[in-house]
ZAMARGU-4260 file (C-alpha; in steps of 0.2 Angstrom, whole numbers, plus 5000, padded with zeros to 4 digits):
<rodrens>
0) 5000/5000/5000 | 5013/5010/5004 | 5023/5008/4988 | 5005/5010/4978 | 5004/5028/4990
5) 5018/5030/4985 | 5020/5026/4965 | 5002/5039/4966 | 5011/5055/4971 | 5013/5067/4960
10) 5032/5067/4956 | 5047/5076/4960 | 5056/5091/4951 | 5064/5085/4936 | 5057/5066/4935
15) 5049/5063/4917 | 5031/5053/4919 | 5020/5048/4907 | 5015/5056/4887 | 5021/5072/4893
20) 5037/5069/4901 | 5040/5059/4887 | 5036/5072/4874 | 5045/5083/4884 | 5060/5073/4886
25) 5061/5070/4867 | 5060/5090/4863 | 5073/5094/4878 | 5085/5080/4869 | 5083/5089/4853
30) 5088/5105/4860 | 5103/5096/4870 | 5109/5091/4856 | 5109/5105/4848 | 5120/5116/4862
35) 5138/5118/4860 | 5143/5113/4878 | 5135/5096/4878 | 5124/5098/4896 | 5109/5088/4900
40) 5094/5094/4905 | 5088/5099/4924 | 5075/5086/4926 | 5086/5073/4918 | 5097/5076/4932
45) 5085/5072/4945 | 5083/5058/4940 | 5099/5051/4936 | 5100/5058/4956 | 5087/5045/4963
50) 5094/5032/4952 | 5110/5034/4958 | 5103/5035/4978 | 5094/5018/4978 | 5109/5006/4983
55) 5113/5017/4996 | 5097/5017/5003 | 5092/4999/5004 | 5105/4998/5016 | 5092/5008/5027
60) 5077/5007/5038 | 5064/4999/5029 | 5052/5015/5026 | 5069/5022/5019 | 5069/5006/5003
65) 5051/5010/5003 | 5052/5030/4999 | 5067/5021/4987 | 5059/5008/4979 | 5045/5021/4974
70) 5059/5033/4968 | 5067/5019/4959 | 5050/5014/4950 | 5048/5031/4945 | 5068/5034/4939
75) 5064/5018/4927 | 5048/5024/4921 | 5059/5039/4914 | 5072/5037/4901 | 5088/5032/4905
80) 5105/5039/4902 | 5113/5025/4890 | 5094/5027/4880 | 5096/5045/4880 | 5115/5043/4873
85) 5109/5031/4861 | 5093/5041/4853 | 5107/5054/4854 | 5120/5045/4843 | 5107/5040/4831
90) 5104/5058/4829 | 5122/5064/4827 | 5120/5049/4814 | 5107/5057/4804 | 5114/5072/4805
95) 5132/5067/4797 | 5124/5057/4785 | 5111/5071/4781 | 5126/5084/4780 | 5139/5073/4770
100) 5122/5069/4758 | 5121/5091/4757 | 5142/5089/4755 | 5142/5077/4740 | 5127/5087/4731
105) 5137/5101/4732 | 5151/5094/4727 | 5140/5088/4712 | 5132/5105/4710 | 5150/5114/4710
110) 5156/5100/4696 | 5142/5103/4686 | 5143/5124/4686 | 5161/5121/4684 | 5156/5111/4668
115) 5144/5123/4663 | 5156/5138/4664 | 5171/5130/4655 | 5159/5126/4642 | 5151/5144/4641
120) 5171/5150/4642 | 5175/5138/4626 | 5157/5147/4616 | 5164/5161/4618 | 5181/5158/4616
125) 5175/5149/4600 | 5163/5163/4596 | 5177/5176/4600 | 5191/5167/4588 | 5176/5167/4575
130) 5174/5184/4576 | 5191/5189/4576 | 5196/5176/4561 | 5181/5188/4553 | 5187/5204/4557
135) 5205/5200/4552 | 5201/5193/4536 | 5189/5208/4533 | 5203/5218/4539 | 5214/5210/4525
140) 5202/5211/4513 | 5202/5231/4518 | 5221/5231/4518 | 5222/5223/4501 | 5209/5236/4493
145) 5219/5250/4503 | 5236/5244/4494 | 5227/5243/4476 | 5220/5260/4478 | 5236/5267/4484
150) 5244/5259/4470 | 5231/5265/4458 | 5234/5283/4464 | 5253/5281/4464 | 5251/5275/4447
155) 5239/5291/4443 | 5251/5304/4453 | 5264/5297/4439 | 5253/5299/4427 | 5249/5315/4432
160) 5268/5320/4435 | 5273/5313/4417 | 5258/5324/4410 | 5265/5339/4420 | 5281/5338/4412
165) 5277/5335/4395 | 5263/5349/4398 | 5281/5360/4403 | 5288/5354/4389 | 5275/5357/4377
170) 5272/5375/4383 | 5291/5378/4384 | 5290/5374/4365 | 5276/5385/4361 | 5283/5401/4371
175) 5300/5399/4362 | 5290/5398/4343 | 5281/5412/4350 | 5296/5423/4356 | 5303/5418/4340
180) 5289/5424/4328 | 5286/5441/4336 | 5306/5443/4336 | 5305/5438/4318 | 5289/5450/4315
185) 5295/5464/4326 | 5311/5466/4316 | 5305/5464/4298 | 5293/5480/4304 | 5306/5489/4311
190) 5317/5486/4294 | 5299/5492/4286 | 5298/5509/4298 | 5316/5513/4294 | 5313/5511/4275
195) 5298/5523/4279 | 5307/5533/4289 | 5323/5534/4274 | 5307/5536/4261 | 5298/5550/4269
200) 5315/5560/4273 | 5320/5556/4255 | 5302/5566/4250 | 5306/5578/4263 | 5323/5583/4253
205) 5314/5581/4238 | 5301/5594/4242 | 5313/5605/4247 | 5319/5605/4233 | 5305/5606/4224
210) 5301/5622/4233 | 5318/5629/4230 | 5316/5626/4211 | 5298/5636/4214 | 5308/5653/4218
215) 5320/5654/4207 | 5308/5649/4195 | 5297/5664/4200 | 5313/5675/4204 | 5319/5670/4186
220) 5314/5682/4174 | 5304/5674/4160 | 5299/5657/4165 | 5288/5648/4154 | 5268/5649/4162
225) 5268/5629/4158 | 5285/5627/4167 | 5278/5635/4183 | 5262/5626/4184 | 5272/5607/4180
230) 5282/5613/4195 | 5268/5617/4206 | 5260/5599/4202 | 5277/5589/4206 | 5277/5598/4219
235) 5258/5594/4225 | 5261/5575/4222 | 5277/5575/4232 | 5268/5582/4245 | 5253/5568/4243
240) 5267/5555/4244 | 5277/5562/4259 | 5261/5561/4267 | 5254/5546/4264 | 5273/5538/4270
245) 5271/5547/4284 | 5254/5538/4288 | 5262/5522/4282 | 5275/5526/4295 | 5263/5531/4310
250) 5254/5514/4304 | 5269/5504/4307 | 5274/5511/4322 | 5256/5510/4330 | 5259/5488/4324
255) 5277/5490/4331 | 5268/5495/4349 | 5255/5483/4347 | 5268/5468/4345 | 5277/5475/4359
260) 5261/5475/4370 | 5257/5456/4363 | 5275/5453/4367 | 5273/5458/4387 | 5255/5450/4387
265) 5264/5435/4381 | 5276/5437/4395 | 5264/5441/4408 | 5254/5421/4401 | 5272/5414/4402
270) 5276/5421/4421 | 5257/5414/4426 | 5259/5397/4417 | 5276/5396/4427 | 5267/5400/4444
275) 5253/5388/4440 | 5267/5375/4437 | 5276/5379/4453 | 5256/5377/4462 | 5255/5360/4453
280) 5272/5354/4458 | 5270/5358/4475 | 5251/5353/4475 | 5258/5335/4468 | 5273/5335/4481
285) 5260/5338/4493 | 5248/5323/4488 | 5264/5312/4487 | 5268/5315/4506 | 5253/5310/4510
290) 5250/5295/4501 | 5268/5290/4509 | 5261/5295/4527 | 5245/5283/4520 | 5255/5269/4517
295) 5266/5272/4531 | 5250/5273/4541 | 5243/5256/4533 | 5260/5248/4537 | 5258/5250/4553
300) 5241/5248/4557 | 5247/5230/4549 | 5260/5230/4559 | 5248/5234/4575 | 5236/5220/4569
305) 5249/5207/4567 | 5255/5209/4587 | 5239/5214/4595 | 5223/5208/4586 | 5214/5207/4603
310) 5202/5223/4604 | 5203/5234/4620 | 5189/5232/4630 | 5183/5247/4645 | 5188/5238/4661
315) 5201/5242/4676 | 5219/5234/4679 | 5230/5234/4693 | 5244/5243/4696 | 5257/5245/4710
320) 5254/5258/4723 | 5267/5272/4722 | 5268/5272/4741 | 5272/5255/4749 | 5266/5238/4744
325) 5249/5232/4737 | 5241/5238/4723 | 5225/5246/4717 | 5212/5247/4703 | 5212/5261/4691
330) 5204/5262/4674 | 5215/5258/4657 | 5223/5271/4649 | 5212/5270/4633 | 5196/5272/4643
335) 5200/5289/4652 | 5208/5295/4636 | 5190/5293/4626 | 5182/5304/4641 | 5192/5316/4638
340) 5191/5315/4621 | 5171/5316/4623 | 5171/5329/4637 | 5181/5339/4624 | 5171/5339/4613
345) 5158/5346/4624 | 5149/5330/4630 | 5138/5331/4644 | 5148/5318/4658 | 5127/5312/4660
350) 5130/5305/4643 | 5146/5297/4641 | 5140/5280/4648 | 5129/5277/4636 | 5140/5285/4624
355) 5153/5271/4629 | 5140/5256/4628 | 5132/5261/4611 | 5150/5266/4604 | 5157/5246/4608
360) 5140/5238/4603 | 5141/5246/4584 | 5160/5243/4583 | 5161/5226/4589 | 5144/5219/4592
365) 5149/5200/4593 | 5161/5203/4608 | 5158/5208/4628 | 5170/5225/4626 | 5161/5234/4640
370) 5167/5225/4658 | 5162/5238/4668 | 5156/5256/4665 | 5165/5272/4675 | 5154/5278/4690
375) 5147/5296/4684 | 5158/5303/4699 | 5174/5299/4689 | 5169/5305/4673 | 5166/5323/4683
380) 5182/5322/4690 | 5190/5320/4675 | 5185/5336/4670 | 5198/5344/4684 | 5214/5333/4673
385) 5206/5340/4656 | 5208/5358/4665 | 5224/5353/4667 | 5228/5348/4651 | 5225/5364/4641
390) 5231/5375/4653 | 5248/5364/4650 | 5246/5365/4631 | 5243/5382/4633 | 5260/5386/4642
395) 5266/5373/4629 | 5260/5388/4615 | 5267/5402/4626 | 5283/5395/4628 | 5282/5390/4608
400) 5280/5405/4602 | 5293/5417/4593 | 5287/5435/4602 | 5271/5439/4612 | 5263/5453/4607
405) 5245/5458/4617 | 5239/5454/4635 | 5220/5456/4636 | 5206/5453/4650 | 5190/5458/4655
410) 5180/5452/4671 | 5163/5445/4675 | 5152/5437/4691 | 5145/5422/4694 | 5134/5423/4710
415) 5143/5439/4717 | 5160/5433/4712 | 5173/5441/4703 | 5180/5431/4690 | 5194/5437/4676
420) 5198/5431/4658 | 5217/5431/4654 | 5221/5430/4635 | 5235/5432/4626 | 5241/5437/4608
425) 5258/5430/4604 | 5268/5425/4586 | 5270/5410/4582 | 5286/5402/4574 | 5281/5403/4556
430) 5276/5422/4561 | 5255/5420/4563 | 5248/5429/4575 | 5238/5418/4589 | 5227/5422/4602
435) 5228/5408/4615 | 5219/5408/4633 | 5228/5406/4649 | 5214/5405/4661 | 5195/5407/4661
440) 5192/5409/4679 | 5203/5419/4689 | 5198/5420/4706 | 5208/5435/4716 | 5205/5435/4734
445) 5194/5452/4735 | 5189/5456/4716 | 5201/5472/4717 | 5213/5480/4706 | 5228/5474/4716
450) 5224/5458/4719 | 5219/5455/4701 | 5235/5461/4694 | 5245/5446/4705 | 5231/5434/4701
455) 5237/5439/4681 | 5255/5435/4685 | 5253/5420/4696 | 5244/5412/4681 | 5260/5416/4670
460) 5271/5408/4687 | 5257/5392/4684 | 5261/5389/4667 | 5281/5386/4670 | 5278/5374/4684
465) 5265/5364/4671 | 5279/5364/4660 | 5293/5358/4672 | 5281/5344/4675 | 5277/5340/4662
470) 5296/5337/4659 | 5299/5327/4674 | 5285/5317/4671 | 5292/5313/4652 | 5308/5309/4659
475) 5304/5298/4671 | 5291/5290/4659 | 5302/5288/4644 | 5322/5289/4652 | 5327/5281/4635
480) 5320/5293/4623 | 5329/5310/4625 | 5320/5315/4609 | 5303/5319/4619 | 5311/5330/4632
485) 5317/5342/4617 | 5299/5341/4611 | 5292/5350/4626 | 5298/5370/4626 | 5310/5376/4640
490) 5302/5382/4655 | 5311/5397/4656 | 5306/5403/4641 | 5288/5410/4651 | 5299/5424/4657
495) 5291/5439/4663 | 5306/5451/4653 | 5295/5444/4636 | 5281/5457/4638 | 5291/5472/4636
500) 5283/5480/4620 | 5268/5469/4623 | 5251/5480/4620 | 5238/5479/4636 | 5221/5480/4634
505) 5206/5480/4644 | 5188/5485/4649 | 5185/5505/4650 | 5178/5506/4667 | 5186/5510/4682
510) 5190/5497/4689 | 5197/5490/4673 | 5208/5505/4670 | 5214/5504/4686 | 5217/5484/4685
515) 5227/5488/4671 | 5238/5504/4675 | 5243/5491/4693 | 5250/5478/4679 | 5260/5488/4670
520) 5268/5495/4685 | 5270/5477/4692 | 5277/5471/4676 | 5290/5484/4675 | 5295/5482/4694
525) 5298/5464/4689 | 5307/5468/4674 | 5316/5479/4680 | 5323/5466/4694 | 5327/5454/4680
530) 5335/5465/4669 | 5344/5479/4680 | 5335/5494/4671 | 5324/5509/4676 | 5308/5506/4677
535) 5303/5521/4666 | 5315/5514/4652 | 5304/5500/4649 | 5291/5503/4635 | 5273/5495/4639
540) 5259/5501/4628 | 5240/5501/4637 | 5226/5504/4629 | 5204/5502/4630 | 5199/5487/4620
545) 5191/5492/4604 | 5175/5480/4605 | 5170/5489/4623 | 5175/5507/4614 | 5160/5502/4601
550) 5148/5497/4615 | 5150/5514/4624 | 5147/5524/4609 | 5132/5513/4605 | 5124/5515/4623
555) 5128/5533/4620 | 5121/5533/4601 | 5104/5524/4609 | 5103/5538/4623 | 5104/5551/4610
560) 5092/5544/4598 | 5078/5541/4613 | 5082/5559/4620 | 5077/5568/4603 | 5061/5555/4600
565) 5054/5559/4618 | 5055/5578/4615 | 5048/5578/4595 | 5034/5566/4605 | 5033/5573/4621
570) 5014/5579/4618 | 5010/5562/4616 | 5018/5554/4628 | 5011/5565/4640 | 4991/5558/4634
575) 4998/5541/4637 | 4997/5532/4656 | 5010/5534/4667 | 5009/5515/4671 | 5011/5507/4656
580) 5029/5510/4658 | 5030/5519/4637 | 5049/5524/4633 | 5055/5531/4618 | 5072/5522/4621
585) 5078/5503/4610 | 5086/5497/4625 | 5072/5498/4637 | 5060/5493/4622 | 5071/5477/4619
590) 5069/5471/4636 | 5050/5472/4636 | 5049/5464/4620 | 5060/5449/4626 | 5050/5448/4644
595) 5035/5447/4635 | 5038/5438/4617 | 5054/5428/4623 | 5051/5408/4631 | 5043/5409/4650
600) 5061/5403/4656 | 5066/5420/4657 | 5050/5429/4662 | 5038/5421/4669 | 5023/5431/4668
605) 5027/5432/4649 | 5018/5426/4632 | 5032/5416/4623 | 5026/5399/4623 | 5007/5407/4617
610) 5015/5414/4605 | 5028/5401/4598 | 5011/5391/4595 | 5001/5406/4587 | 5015/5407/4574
615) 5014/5390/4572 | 4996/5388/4569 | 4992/5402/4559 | 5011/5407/4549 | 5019/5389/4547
620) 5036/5391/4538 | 5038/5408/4541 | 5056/5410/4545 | 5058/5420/4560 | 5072/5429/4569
625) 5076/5428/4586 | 5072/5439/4599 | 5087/5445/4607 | 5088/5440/4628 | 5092/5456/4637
630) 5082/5451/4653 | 5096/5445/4659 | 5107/5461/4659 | 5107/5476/4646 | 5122/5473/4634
635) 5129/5490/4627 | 5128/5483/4608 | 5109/5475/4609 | 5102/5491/4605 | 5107/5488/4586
640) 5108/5469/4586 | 5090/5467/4593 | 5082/5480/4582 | 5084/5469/4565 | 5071/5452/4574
645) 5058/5466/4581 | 5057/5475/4562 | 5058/5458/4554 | 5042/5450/4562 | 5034/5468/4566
650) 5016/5465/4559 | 5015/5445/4567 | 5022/5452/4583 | 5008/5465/4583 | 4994/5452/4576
655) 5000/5442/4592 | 4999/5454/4603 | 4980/5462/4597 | 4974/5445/4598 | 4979/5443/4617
660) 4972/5459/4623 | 4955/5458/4616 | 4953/5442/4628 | 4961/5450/4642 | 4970/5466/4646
665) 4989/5466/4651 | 5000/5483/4654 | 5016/5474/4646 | 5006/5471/4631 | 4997/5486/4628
670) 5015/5495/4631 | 5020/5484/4616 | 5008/5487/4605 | 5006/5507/4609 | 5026/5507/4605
675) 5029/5498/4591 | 5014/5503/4583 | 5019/5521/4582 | 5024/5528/4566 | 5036/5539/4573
</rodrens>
């Protein structure tokens, strides 16, 4: 009874009974086994406890085996240790096998990719070889027809060289049977005017005679009447004659002066034939240089082909770092010398991807050119080395050149910043004048005079340190080919002592004047500290540019003109509102017309868009001139330049403008249209 008692009671803390502990033994094992460190669970514990205390206590009082017995019964109810360790094993069994089955399919799935990339490399390895064996054999078939054609034109050149010289020939000939026959006609008329000449002096004598013979026929004393009158007759005819030889001789010598003329003319053909010759010549020479640069270039592209028939694709390489060990990715040379080439050319850096991907897919569209494409942050950046690339060619053309001959700037802003052109005017070696910029921006620290004038000859300081570099870097690039180096200009040929004589120009405001006045002074200080001479000994010319000079006298033109208008009209402006702004002056006329007639981007409460259409709608293919934007700013020269669009396109401008103000009144438009409708 006591051992049924005691099998009733509810059991102890951490003994398993019955479904539940059973279920709850099984999910605690599972977890168990599970765990890292391998520790059993609490209840588990217990009973592995009471297990372990039942020899000891049958050696006790008999209600001590009793209380044991009972905990014995319920320890082998519950799962023992070696079961637990086996249902454990067998789990760690399934577990391995389940893993190594996972392991071997892997294994098998890796195989399998492997298999499948190798045979996607050998397609494309196969596809790129068929390509290539395409390209090259069209290439060949390109460098064949290349070959033949420059034979053919080496063949016509020759051709056209033989026909030259037998044309020299030819003409050589024909200037020499020419020379001959006006020598030949020119001296059998001289031999005619000198038998004319001896002829008509001959008559001359004669006549004399004849006249002599007259007086001392009539001083005789008894002279036949007949004897006189045959006198007077011979004496008549020797006249006609001496006169009619001395038209015959005016006559030859008017053919003696037209030969001579025909023989300059013929002079004059020969020196022009002989100049066309010499432009033929050269123009051959010319066209056989290049063909030979063709050829050459053929050659070698042969050559190229031969080495390297694998394209270039747009990917990065590694290279060493310059600093330490370990390298780094950058992008092949090729691929940021086509951005440059494309931000050059005024591409948009948003567009050069796309540029880059449809550029390899018409060149090469059986092959995987593009790897990788440059992040829209490097292309940007690039922007600061293509800066720095034409700022260094342009020291390259300042050092280059044989004398520099003008220094020019003018300043704008940018959001309440000063910013200053710097251009110069120099000679080049085959004695052209250039004009080359040095800088766009030029920020100076305060926008004043002073400062601009240092920023002006830092710039020139800039350039010599671009061309050192670029020296240094050539050497160290190329230590083998001293031939570059001499390529590249001296850096001390940007010497400051080269602007003496150099003409400075500039805006004709104030603060340009002054700007100007500063760097002449500065130049000849520095000059002066190169050179060992005064300061007033040096020559500098100065001078207002000559564009700005135009602009002033046109603002001043424009002022004029709108003064006289508004006091021949200054009845009727004074009928018209106050408020609707009417001036008698281009300038302010322009900048209502662009406000108004111009696109909404630049006035907002303008009519440009409206009026776009109604031009469309009701006068397509009517050519139209621009209005000229002057919202933006008055420029001193738009007076002029802007009065050509609004005389053009008067009437539709008008028609427009009616149109709008019969649905709805506006003050810019019925300023417009009281303006520009004005006969005056």
């Amino acid at each position: 009874m006591e051992q049924s008692k005691d099998s009733k009671d509810p059991p102890k803390k951490g003994v398993f009974k019955g479904k539940r502990s059973k279920s709850k033994f099984t999910r605690n094992a599972r977890t168990g086994a599970q765990k890292k460190s391998g520790t059993t669970l609490p209840r588990y514990r217990a009973a592995v406890a009471a297990a372990s205390a039942a020899p000891a206590v049958a050696a006790a009082s008999p209600s001590h085996r009793a209380v044991a017995t009972a905990t014995s019964r319920a320890a082998i109810s519950s799962p023992t240790k070696q079961e637990f360790k086996a249902a454990l094993r067998r789990h760690v069994t399934k577990l391995r096998r389940a893993t190594a089955l996972i392991e071997s399919q892997l294994k098998k799935n890796s195989s399998l990719k492997r298999k499948l990339e190798e045979k996607e490399e050998t397609k494309e390895r196969l596809q790129f070889q068929a390509a290539l064996k395409s390209q090259s054999e069209e290439f060949d078939l390109y460098l064949k027809k290349a070959v033949d054609e420059a034979k053919a034109l080496d063949d016509e050149l020759k051709k056209a060289k033989n026909c030259i010289d037998e044309m020299k020939v030819r003409h050589k000939n024909v200037i020499t049977k020419i020379k001959r026959d006006n020598a030949r006609a020119i001296q059998s008329k001289n031999a005619r005017l000198n038998e004319a000449e001896e002829l008509a002096k001959g008559l001359h004598v004669l006549f004399n005679d004849m006249v002599d013979e007259v007086g001392q026929a009539s001083k005789s004393s008894r002279k036949s009447q007949n004897d006189l009158i045959a006198a007077k007759a011979k004496a008549s005819k020797a006249h006609a004659a001496y006169v009619e030889h001395k038209l015959l001789s005016n006559l030859l010598t008017d053919e003696v002066r037209d030969a001579q003329m025909n023989e300059k003319s013929y002079r004059e053909r020969v020196e022009e034939y002989g100049e066309i010759i010499e432009y033929l010549s050269r123009q051959l020479e010319d066209q056989e240089s290049e063909f030979d640069d063709i050829l050459q270039f053929i050659d070698g592209c042969s050559g190229e082909s031969a080495c390297d028939p694998t394209p270039r694709v747009i990917a990065k390489h590694y290279v060493p770092n310059k600093r330490g060990g370990g390298k780094h990715a950058e992008w092949l040379p090729h691929v940021d010398k086509l951005i440059l080439e494309m931000l050059t050319n005024r591409t948009p850096p948003t567009c050069i991807q796309a540029n880059l991907v449809a550029m390899a897919e018409v060149l090469c569209p059986d092959m995987n050119l593009v790897k990788e494409l440059p992040s829209l942050k490097h292309i940007k950046n690039l922007r600061t080395a293509l800066y720095t690339v034409t700022k260094t060619l342009a020291a390259y053309r300042l050092a280059d050149a044989k004398d520099w001959k003008q220094v020019h700037s003018d300043e704008t802003s940018r959001r309440q910043t000063s910013l200053l052109n710097f251009l110069m005017g120099l000679l080049t070696q085959d004695n052209k004048f250039k004009a080359i910029c040095i800088d766009l921006a030029l920020i100076s620290k305060n926008g004043t005079a002073p400062e601009q004038s240092r920023s002006v000859l830092t710039a020139l300081r800039d350039c010599k340190i671009l061309l050192q570099e670029w020296r240094t870097t050539t050497t160290s690039m190329f230590p083998d080919k001293p031939e570059l180096i001499d390529l590249i200009p001296d850096p001390s040929l940007i010497d400051i002592t080269r602007m003496a004589g150099t003409m400075i120009e500039h805006d004709s405001c104030n603060t340009a004047r002054a700007f100007g006045s500063i760097l002449c002074d500065s130049i000849k200080e520095e000059i002066a500290a190169k050179t060992n001479q005064a300061p007033e000994n040096i020559e500098l010319l100065e001078g207002d540019c000559h564009n700005h000079l135009r602009n002033v006298w046109f603002e001043h033109v424009d002022a004029d003109f709108g003064s006289l208008l508004e006091d021949h009209l200054k009845a009727d402006l004074g009928l018209i509102p106050s408020h609707l702004r009417v001036s008698c002056r281009l300038s302010e006329l322009l900048i209502q017309a662009d406000k108004e007639w111009n696109f909404t981007s630049n006035y907002a409460k303008g009519h440009g868009d409206q009026r776009e259409d109604y031009m469309k709608r009701y006068h397509p293919g009517r050519y139209r001139l621009p209005i000229i934007r002057v919202a933006g700013g008055n420029r001193q020269d738009s007076s002029f330049e802007g009065a050509l669009p609004l005389y053009d396109g008067l009437d539709e401008l008008l028609e427009f403008t009616n149109e709008c103000l019969q649905s709805k009144e506006n003050t810019l438009q019925r300023c417009l249209l009281i303006s520009l409708s004005s006969v005056e």
